[in-house]
C-alpha positions as CSV (number, residue, x, y, z in Angstrom):
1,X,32.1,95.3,89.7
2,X,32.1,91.1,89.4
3,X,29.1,89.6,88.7
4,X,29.3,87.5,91.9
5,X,29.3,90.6,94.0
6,X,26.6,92.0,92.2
7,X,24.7,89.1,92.5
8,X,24.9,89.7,96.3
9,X,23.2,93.1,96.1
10,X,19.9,94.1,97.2
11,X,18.8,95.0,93.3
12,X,15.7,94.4,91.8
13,X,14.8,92.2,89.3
14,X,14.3,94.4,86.4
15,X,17.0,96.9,87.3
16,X,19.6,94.3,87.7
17,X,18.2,92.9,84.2
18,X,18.8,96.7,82.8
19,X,21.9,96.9,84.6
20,X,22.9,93.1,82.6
21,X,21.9,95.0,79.0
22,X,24.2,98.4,80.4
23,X,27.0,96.4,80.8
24,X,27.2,94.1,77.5
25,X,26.2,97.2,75.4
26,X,29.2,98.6,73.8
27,X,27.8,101.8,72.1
28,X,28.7,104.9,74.6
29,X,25.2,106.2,73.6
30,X,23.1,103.4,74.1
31,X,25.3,102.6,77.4
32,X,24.2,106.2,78.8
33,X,21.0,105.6,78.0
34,X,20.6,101.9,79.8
35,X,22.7,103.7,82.4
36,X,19.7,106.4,82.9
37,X,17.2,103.8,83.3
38,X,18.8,102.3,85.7
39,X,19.3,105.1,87.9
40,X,15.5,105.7,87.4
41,X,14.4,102.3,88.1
42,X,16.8,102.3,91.0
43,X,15.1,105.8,92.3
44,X,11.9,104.3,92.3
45,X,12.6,101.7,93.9
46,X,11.8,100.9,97.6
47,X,15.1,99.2,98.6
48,X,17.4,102.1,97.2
49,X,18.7,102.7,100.8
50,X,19.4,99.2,101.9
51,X,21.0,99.4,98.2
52,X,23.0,102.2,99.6
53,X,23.6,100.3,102.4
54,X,25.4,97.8,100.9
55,X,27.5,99.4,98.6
56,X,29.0,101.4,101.5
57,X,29.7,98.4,103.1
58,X,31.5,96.9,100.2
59,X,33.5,99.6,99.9
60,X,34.5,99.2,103.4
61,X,35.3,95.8,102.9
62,X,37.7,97.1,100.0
63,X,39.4,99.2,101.7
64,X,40.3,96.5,104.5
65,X,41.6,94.3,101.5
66,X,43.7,97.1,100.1
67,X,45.1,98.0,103.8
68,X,45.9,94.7,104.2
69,X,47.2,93.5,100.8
70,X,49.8,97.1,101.3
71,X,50.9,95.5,104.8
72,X,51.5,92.3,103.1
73,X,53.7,94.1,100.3
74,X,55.5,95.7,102.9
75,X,56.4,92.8,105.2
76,X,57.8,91.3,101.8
77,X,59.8,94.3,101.0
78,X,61.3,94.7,104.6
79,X,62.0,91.2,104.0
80,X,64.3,91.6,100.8
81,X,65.7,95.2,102.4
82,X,66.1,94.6,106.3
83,X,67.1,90.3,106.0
84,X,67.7,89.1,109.3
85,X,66.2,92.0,111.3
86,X,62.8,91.9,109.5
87,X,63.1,88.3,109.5
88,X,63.0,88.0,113.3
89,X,59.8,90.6,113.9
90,X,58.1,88.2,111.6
91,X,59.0,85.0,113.6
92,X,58.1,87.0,117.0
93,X,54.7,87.7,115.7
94,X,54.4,84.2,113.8
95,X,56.0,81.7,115.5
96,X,54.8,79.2,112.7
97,X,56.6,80.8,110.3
98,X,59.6,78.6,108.7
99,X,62.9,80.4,108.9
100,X,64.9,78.3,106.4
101,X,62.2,79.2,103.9
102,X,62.2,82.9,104.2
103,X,65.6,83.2,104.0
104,X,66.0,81.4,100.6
105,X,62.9,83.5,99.0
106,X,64.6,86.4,100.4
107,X,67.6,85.4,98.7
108,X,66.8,84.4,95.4
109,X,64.4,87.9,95.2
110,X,67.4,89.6,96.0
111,X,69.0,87.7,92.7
112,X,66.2,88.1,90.8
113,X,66.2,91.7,91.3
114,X,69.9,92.4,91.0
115,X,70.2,90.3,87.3
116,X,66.8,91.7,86.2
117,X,65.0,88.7,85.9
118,X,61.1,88.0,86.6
119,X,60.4,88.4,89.8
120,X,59.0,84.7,90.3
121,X,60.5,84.3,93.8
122,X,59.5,87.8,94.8
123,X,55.9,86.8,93.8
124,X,56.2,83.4,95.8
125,X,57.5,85.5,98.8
126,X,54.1,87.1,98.5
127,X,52.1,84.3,98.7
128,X,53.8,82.3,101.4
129,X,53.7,85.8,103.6
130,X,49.7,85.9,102.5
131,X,49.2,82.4,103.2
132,X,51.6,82.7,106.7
133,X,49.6,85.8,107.7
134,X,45.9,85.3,106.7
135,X,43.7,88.1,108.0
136,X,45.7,88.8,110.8
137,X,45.5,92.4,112.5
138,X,49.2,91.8,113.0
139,X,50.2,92.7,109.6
140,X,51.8,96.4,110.0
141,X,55.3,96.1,108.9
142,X,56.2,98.3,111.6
């Protein structure tokens, strides 16, 4: 886990320092050990459910970044596969999307992928569909 989300945690201040020394110690040993402690510091604790709490809710929030990062990837490859078709669902559902744009990614993944070259423009195609789409609900690619 980051340290800026584990930051955000409900930990207390010595289990988050012996969950610090776990994570810079190399030694499996000495990691289970710090490991241990921690889980007994943590079961001691008074905050362990709000702990819980927020864990679960992070994984939550995960999960909707993984749903949504596979929609993305799949708009982008209905892109590259369908052209045109694919093209116009994303216009009907974007209307701010620029056409003349999508079509040359589109087309210079397509030549990336057929000479076997790094897939810069696929990556590119990525990002403008990530930056088109945001968060929107509307990012099914069906």
């Amino acid at each position: 886990m980051p340290q800026g989300t584990l930051d955000q945690l409900p930990v207390p201040d010595a289990a988050m320092d012996t969950l610090q020394l776990a994570r810079r110690t190399r030694h499996h040993g000495a990691r289970k050990r710090e490991t241990q402690h921690l889980a007994k510091l943590l079961r001691q604790s008074d905050s362990l459910e709000t702990l819980r709490g927020a864990v679960k809710a992070l994984d939550h929030s995960s999960r909707r970044f993984s749903a949504h990062f596979q929609a993305l990837e799949q708009w982008r490859d209905r892109l590259i596969d369908e052209g045109n078709d694919a093209i116009n669902q994303l216009i009907a559902t974007h209307r701010d999307a620029d056409r003349q744009k999508l079509r040359q990614l589109i087309r210079t993944a397509r030549l990336e992928r057929e000479q076997q070259r790094p897939p810069d423009a696929f990556r590119r195609l990525f990002r403008y569909l990530r930056d088109l789409i945001g968060d929107d609900d509307n990012t099914r690619g069906s």
